[in-house]
C-alpha positions, 0 to 999 in steps of 0.5 A: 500500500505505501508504494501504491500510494508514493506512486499515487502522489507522483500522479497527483503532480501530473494531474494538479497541472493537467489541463481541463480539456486533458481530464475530460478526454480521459474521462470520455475515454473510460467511458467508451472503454467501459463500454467496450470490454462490458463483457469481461466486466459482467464475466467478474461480476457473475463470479462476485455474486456466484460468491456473494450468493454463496456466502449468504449475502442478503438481497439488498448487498447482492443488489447493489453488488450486482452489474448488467449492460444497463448498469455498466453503460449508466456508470459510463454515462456519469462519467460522460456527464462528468467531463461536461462539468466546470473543472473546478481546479483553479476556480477563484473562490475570491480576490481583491486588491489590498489597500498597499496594491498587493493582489489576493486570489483564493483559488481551488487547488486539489487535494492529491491524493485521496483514498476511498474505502467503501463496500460492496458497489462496484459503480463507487470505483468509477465514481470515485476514480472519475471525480478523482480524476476530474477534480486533479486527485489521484485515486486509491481505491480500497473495495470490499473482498465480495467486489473484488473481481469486479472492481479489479476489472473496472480498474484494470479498464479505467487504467489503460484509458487514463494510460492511454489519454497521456495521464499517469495510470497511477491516478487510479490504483485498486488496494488489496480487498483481500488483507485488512492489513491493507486498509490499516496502512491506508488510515495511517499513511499520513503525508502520503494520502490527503484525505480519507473518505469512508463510504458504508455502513456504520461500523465502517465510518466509525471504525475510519473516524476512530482509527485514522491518522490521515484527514477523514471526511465522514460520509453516509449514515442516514437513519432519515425521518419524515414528520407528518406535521398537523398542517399536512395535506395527508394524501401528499403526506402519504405520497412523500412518505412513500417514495422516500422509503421505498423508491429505493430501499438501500440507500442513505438517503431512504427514510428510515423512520416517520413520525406523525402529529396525533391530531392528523394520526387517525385520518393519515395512517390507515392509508398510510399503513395500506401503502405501506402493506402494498409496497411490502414494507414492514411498519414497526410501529409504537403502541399508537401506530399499532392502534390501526393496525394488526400488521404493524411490529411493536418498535424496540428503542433499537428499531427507532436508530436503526439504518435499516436498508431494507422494507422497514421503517419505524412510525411513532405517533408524535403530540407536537413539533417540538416533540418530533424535533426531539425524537430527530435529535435523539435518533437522526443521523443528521443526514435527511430530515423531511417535513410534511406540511401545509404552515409556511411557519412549521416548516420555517420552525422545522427547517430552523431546529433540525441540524441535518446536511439536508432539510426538505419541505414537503419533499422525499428525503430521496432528494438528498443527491448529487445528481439531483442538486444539479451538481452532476456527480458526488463522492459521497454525503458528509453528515459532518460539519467541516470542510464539507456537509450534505452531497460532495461534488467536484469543489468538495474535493478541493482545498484552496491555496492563496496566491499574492502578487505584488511588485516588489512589496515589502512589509513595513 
């Protein structure tokens, strides 16, 4: 791993000075690449999920494990709309002339070398290596043992593009998913890698937190809530809680938990729970919740943390703003947190005390994205507060650096 990464930092000085339009060929050239050698990628991915299955992965793992022909040209199709973003290396952030004639620039500089440690999602390895890339960092990309077939062949790939474009194919290195000792060594190799980013579960962030000497950005936990508020109109409520839990069921941005005032609770769960029942979500609701129906699972004070990432959620009857605001800050993760409401004042209250990366106003937590904030791609969705928070697009994988220019200027 510390050669890996000594050779990466020798790529990050190519790519700091690379021009726009030379990372942007780089970035169509991966695409058309992944594209053409599809098969040997689908070939690797087949013998992941043959293992994964074997293993006894769970649905939802070997789901986000799993490639085909409609996957493979989408990851292409990100890094196509990749290259068309504004290059944010040498962006200036602000400028002014001081008042003894010096001028000052802030500008966008990359990090150089960041390294990615994430879980079974083989399209996080072009992801990662594109915006990487695109944002002049080179890439050290540390998988989990179920992708490694996969990952080794969308690496193999990305590297004779970016080879092949005139970049260094060291801007993108595969570590060894197959030693822990490998990521042990990344989260210590201080001075050699910038930055970390953890990307998975909530024992993977916090073990990267925890454990590393080097930078780490912390991205990902989402244990999301909706509040249906008194002033909600319930079939929009309905509407919103819905696709915010089941659009897509293993993601950090699905609900995971809804709280509804008591006063519209008789009128809005029982079709609420009918929904629910249709989309084969298991409700783990409190004593008020189960009230209307026989199908709800008694919550546990576990259920109401829980990141579930799968067709559960727990509901809580709630009697006030106040008291939902309280259950968000006891459980949230502050990733996402939604509001369901027709008072241009409760959604004022709400967005005002809620600490999350996100808030929505009678909109699906499923908002909470890169591509949907018009930021065209993400490395991830910091629920930190530092350096970067909420989705993390091409500046957030900057730092910046000031430039002084003077004419012979000397302090006095």
């Amino acid at each position: 791993m510390t050669e890996q990464a000594r050779r990466a930092r020798v790529a990050a000085e190519a790519l700091a000075v690379a021009t726009r339009t030379t990372k942007d060929d780089a970035l169509l050239a991966m695409a058309d690449a992944l594209v053409a050698r599809t098969p040997e990628i689908l070939a690797a991915n087949a013998a992941d999920l043959a293992a994964g299955r074997e293993a006894g992965l769970t649905a939802a793992v070997l789901d986000r494990l799993a490639l085909d022909e409609g996957r493979v040209a989408g990851i292409a199709d990100a890094l196509r709309q990749m290259a068309a973003l504004p290059d944010p290396v040498g962006e200036v952030v602000r400028g002014s002339t001081l008042p003894n004639g010096l001028e000052l620039r802030q500008i966008r500089v990359p990090f150089g070398v960041v390294g990615i440690i994430y879980e079974a999602r083989p399209n996080v390895t072009v992801d990662a290596a594109g915006i990487c890339l695109k944002s002049g960092n080179a890439a050290l990309l540390r998988g989990s043992s179920s992708a490694a077939r996969s990952n080794a062949a969308l690496v193999a790939v990305l590297r004779d593009a970016v080879a092949a474009s005139g970049l260094p194919a060291d801007a993108v290195q595969l570590l060894d998913a197959a030693s822990r000792d490998s990521v042990k060594e990344l989260m210590r190799a201080r001075g050699l890698v910038d930055v970390l980013i953890p990307r998975g579960g909530a024992s993977l962030i916090r073990t990267v937190v925890e454990e590393s000497t080097v930078p780490v950005i912390e991205t990902g936990v989402g244990n999301c809530h909706v509040y249906v508020d008194a002033a909600a109109d319930v079939s929009k409520a309905v509407a919103v809680t819905l696709n915010a839990k089941t659009q897509r069921l293993s993601t950090c941005n699905t609900a995971e938990s809804l709280l509804v005032h008591a006063a519209v609770a008789d009128t809005f769960l029982p079709p609420m729970l009918a929904a629910f029942a249709e989309a084969g979500v298991t409700v783990h609701g409190d004593e008020r919740v189960a009230a209307h129906s026989a199908a709800v699972v008694p919550a546990t004070e576990e259920d109401f943390a829980t990141e579930y990432l799968s067709a559960d959620i727990s509901v809580a009857v709630v009697d006030s703003l106040d008291a939902a605001v309280a259950h968000i800050r006891r459980y949230g993760t502050g990733h996402t947190e939604a509001i369901v409401t027709d008072s241009t004042s409760a959604g004022r209250e709400f967005v005002a005390r809620v600490d999350a990366a996100a808030v929505m106003v009678n909109a699906s937590t499923r908002f909470t994205d890169g591509g949907e904030f018009g930021f065209g791609a993400e490395i991830g969705i910091s629920t930190q507060k530092l350096h970067a928070r909420g989705p993390m697009g091409l500046p957030e994988l900057t730092s910046t650096k000031y430039v002084v220019t003077g004419d012979g200027h000397l302090r006095g």
